[in-house]
ROVEXMAR-756958 format. One record per residue: x, y, z of N, C-alpha, C in turn; residue number from 0; residue in one letter. Coordinates in pm, whole numbers, padded with zeros to 5 digits. Layout:
<pts>
n_u/n_v/n_w/ca_u/ca_v/ca_w/c_u/c_v/c_w/resi/resn
X/Y/Z/X/Y/Z/X/Y/Z/NUM/A
...
</pts>
This chain:
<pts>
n_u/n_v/n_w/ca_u/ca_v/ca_w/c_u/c_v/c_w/resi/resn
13901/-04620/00581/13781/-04571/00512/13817/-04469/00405/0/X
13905/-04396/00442/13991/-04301/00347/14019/-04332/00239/1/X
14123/-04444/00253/14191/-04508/00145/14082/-04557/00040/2/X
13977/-04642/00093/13889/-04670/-00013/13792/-04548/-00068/3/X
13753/-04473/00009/13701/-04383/-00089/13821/-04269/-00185/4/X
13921/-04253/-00177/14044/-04223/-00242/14012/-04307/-00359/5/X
14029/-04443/-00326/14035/-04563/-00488/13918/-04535/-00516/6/X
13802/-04518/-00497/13674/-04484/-00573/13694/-04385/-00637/7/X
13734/-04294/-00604/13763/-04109/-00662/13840/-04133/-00767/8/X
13941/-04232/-00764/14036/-04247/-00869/13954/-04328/-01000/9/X
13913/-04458/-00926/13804/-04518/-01050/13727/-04419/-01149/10/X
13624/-04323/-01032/13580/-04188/-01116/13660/-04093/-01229/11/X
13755/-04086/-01141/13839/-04005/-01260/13895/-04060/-01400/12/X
13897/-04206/-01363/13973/-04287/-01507/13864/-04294/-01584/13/X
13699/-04334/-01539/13591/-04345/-01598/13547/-04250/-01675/14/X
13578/-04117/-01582/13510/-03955/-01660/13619/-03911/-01778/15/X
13747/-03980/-01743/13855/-03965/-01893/13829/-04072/-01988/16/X
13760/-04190/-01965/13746/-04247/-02083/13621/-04178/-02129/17/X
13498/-04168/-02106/13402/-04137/-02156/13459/-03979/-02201/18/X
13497/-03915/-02164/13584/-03799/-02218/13614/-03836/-02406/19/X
13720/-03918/-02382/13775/-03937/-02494/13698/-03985/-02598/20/X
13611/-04058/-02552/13518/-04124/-02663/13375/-04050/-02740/21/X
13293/-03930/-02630/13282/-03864/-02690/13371/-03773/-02791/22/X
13491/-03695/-02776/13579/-03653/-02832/13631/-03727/-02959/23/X
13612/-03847/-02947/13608/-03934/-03129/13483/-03947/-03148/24/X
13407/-03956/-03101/13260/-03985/-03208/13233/-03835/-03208/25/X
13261/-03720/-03195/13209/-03622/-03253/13342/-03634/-03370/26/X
13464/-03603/-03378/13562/-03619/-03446/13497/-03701/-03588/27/X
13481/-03803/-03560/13457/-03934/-03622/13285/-03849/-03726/28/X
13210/-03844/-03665/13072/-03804/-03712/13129/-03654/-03829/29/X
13187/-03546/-03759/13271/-03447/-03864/13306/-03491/-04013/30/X
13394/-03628/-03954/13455/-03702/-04079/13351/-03796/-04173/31/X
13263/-03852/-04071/13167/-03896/-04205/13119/-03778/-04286/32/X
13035/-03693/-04210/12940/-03591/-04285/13036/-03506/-04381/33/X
13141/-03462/-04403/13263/-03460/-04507/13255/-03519/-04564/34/X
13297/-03685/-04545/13322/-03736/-04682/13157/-03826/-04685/35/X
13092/-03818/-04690/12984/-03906/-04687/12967/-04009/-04632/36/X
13048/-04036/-04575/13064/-04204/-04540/12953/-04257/-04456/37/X
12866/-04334/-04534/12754/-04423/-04476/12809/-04518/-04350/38/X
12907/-04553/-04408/12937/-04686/-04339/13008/-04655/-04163/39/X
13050/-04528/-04201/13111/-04434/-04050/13016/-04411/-04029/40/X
12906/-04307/-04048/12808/-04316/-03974/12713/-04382/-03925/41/X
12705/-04494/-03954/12641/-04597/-03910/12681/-04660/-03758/42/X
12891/-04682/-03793/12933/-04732/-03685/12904/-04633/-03566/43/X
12908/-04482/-03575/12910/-04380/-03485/12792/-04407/-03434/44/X
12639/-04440/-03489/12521/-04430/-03478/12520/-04575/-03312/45/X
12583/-04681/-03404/12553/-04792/-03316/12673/-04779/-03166/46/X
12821/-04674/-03186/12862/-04666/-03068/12810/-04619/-02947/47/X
12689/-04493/-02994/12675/-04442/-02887/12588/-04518/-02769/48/X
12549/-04663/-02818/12528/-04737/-02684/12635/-04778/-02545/49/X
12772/-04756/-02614/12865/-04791/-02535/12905/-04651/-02473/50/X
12867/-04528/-02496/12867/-04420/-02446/12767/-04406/-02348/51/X
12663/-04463/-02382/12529/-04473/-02274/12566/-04574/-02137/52/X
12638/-04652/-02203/12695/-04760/-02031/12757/-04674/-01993/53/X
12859/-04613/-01969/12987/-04525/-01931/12865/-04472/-01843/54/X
12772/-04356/-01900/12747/-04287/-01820/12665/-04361/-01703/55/X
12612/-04464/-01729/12533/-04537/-01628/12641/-04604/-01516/56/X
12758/-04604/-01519/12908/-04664/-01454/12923/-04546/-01397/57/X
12942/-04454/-01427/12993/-04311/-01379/12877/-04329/-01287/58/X
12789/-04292/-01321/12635/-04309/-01200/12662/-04351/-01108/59/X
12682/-04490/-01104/12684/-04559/-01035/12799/-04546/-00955/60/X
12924/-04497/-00946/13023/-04520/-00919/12978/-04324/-00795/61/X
12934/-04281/-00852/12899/-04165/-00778/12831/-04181/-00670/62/X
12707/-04222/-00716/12548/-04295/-00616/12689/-04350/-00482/63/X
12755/-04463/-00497/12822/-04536/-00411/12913/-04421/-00327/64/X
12969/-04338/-00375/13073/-04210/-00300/12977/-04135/-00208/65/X
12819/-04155/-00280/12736/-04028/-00183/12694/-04105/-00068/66/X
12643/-04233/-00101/12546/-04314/00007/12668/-04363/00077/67/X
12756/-04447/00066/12831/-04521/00103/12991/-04422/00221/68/X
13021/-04344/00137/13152/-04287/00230/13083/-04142/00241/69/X
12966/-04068/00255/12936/-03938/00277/13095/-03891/00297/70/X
13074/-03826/00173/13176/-03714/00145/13187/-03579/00209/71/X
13312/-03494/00269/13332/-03383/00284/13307/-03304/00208/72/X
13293/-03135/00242/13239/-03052/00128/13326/-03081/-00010/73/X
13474/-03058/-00007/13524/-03057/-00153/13497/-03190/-00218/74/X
13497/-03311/-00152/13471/-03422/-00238/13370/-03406/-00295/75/X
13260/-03379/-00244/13117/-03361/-00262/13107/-03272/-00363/76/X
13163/-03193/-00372/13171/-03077/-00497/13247/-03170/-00655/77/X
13340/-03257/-00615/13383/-03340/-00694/13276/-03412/-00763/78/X
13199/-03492/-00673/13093/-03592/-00727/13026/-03515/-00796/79/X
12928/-03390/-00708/12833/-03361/-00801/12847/-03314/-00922/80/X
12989/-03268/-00972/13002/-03182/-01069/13023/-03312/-01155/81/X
13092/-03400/-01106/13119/-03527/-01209/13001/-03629/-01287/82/X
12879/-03636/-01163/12733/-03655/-01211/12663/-03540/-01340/83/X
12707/-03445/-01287/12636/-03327/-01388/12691/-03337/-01523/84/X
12800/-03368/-01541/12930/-03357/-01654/12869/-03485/-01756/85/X
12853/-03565/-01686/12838/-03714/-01771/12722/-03686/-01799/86/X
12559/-03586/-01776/12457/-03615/-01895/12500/-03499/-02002/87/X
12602/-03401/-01938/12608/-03382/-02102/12692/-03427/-02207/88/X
12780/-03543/-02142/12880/-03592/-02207/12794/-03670/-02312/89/X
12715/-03688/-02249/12599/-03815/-02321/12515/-03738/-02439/90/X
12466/-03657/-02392/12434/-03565/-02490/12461/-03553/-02614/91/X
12574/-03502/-02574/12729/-03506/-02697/12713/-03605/-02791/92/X
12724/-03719/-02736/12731/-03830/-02777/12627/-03850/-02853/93/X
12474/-03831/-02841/12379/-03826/-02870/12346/-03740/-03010/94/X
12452/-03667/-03019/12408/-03531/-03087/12555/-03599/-03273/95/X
12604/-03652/-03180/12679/-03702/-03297/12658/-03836/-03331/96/X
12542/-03905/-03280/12463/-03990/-03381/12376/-03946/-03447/97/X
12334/-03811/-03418/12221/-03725/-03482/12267/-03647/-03563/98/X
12394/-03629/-03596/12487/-03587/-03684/12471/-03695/-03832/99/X
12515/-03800/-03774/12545/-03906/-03801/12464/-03951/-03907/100/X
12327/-03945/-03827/12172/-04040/-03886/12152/-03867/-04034/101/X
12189/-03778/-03991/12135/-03693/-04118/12237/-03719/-04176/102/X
12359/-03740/-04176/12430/-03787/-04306/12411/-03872/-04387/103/X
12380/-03964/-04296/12301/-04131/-04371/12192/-04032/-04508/104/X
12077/-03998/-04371/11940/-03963/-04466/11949/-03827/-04587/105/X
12082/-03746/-04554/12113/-03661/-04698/12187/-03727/-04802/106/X
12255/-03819/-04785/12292/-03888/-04913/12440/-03845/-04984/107/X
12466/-03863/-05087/12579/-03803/-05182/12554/-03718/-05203/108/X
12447/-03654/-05260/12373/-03493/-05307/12404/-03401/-05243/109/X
12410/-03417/-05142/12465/-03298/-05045/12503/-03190/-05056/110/X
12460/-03064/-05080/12496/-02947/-05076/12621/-02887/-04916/111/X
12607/-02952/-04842/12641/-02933/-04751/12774/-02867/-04723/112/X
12923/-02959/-04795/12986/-02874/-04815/13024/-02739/-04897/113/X
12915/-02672/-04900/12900/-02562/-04988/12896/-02441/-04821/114/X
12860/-02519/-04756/12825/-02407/-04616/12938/-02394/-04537/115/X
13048/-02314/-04535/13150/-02286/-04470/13120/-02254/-04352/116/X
12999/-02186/-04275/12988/-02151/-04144/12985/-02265/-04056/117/X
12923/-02392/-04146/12885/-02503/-04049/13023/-02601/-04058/118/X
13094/-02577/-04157/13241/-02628/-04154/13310/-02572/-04010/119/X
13296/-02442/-04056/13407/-02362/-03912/13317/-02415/-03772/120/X
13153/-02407/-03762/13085/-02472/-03629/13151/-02544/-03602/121/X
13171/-02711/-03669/13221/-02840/-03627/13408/-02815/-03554/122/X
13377/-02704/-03659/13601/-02693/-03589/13611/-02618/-03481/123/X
13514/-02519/-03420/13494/-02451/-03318/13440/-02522/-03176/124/X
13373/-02612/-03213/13305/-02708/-03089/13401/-02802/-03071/125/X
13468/-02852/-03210/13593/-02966/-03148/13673/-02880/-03049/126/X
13725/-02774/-03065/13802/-02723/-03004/13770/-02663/-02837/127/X
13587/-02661/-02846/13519/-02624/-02694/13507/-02737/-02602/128/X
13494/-02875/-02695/13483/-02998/-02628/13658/-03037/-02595/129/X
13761/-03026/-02654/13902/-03101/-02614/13916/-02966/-02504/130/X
13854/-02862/-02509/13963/-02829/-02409/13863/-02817/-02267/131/X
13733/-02865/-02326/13658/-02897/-02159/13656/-03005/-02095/132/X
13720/-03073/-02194/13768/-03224/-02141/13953/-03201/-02041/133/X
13983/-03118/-02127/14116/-03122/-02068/14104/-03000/-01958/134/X
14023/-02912/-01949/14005/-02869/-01825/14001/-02960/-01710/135/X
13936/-03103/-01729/13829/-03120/-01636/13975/-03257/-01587/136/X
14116/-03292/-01686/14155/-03399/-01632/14279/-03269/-01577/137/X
14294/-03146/-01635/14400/-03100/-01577/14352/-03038/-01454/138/X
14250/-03008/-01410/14182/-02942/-01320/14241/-02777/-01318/139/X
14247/-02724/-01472/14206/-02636/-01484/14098/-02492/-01511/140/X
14128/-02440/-01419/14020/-02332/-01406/14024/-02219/-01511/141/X
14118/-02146/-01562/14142/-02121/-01717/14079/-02171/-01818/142/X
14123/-02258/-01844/14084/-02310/-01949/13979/-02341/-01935/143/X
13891/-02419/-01814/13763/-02419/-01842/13647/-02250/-01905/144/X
13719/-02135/-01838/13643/-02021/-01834/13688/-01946/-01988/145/X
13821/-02072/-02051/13809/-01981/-02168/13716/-02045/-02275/146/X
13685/-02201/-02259/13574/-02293/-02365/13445/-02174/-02286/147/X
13406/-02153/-02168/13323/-02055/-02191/13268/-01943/-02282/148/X
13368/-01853/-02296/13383/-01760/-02390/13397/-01784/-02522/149/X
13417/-01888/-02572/13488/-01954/-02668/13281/-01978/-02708/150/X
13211/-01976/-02668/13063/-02047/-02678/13018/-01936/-02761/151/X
13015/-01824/-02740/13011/-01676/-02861/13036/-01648/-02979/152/X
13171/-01785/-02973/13201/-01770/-03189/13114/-01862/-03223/153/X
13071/-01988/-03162/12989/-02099/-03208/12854/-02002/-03261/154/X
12803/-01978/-03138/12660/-01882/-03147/12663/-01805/-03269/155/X
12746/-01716/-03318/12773/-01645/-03429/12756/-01685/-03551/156/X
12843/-01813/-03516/12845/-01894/-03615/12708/-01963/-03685/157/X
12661/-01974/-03589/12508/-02040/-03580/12389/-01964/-03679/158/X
12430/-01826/-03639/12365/-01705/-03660/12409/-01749/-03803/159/X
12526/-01685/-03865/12575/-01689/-03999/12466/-01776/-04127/160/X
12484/-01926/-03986/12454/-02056/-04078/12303/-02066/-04122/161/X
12250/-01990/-04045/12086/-02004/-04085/12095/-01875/-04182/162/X
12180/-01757/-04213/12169/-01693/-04310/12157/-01757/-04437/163/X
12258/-01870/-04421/12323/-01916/-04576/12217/-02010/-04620/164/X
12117/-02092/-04504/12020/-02169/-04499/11912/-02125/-04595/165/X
11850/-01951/-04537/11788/-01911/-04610/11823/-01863/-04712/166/X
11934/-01798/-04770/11962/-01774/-04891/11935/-01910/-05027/167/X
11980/-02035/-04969/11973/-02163/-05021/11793/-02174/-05056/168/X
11724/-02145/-04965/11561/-02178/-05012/11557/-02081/-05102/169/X
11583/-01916/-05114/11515/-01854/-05136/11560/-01811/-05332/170/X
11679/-01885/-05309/11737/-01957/-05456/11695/-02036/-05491/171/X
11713/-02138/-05433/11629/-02302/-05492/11515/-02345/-05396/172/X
11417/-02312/-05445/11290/-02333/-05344/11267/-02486/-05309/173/X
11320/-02534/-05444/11307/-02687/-05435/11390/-02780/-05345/174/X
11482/-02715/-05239/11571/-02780/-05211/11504/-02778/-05058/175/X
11433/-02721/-05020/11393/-02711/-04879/11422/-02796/-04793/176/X
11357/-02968/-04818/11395/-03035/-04709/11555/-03074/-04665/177/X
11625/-03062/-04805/11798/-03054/-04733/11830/-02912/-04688/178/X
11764/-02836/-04651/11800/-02729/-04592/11788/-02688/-04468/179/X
11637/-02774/-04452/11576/-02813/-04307/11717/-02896/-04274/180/X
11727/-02989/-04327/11851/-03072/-04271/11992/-03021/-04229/181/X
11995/-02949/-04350/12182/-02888/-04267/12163/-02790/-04176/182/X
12043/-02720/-04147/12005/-02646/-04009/11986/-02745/-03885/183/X
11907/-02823/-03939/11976/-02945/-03818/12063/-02933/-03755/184/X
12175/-02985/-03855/12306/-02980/-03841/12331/-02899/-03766/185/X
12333/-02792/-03840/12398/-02646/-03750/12368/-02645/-03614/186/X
12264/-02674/-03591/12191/-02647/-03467/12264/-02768/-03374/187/X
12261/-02906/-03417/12324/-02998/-03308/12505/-02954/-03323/188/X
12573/-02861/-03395/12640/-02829/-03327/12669/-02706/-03226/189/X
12568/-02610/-03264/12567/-02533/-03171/12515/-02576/-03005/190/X
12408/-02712/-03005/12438/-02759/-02879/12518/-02821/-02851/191/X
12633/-02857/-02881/12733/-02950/-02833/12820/-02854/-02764/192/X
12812/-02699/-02808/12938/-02640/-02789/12807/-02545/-02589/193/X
12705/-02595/-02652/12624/-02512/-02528/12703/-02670/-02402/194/X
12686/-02787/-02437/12726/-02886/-02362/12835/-02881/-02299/195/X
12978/-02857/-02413/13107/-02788/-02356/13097/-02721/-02289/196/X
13036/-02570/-02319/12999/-02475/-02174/12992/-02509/-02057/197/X
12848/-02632/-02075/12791/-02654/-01936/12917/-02739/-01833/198/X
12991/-02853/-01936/13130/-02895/-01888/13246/-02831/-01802/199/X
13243/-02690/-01846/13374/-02680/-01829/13326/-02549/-01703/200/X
13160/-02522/-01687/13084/-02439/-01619/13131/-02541/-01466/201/X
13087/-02695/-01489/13088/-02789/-01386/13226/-02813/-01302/202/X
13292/-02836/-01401/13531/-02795/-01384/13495/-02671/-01241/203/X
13474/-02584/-01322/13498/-02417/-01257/13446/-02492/-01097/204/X
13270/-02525/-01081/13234/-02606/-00957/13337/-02658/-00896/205/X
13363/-02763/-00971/13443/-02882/-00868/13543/-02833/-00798/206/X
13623/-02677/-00839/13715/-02650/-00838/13719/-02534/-00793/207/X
13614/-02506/-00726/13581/-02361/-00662/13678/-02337/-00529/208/X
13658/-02450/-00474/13753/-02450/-00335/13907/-02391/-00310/209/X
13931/-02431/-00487/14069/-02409/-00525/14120/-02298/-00579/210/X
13987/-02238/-00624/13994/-02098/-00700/13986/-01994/-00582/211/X
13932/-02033/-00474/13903/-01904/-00380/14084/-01894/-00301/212/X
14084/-01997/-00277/14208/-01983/-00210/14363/-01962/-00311/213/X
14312/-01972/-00428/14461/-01898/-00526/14406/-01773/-00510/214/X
14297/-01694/-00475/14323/-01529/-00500/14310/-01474/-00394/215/X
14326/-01567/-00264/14342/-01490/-00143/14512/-01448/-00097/216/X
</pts>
């Protein structure tokens, strides 16, 4: 009975690293359209995130079966649930960089956008909250998850900055409003991606509590 719930745990883990990785390119990927404009990338990013939406419904499912099926001991159990919790915001993610995606489409070439350095440094600050809450979560480190924590404070800042430069932009060109509404968008779906990382690498710390009490005894 062991052995097979062992190979389930393992299935989980290969499942929660692919969906890992693939959010981790379609935000990557969505960065790189809204840079260079690319319609045609954002489009593909727009139509992947259905295959991001199965993953998490597999992960589901693959959990549902560990809870009903082999009732898990406390640490497994801490495994699952944190691994259920992890995948809606992986999805999220995912979600947030077709919504990336779809305002690149609808701002066009015109784009003022790269004119906003805060929301440049956002996108490079969340890549960096998402790879390393992903790699918390396959190294089963507890570090690193608690440093993408802290790491959630420059995003926020950043955030702050970006709606400065937002309003400076209206209050110069009044006429430009609705692309301004738009790259606050922006700003804003990356400042939740990096709240998502948080919640990721918040879930790591969970799974991994068992392990943390007994390194500081």
């Amino acid at each position: 009975m062991r052995s097979k719930f062992d190979e389930q745990l393992l299935e989980l883990n290969k499942e929660m690293i692919e969906m890992g990785n693939k959010i981790v390119q379609s935000i990557k990927n969505a960065i790189e359209a809204l840079i260079a404009r690319d319609e045609k990338m954002a489009r593909a990013i727009m139509e992947g995130d259905v295959e991001i939406d199965h993953l998490q419904k597999k992960i589901e499912g693959i959990c549902f079966n560990l809870l009903i099926q082999q009732q898990p001991v406390a640490k497994d159990l801490r495994n699952v649930t944190a691994a259920m919790k992890m995948v809606t915001d992986m999805e999220r993610i995912g979600d947030h960089a077709a919504d990336i995606s779809e305002m690149t489409i609808l701002m066009g070439q015109g784009s003022q956008i790269d004119k906003f350095e805060h929301i440049s440094k956002m996108a490079t600050e969340t890549m960096i909250m998402l790879n390393h809450s992903i790699e918390a979560y396959v190294e089963k480190d507890v570090i690193k998850a608690k440093e993408v924590i802290e790491h959630d404070d420059v995003v926020d800042d950043l955030f702050v900055e970006a709606k400065k430069d937002v309003i400076k932009l209206i209050l110069n060109n009044p006429g430009e409003g609705e692309e301004a509404t738009d790259i606050l968008m922006i700003a804003k779906y990356f400042e939740r991606i990096g709240d998502h990382a948080t919640n990721i690498a918040e879930w790591v710390i969970f799974s991994l509590k068992q392990k943390e009490d007994a390194d500081e005894v």
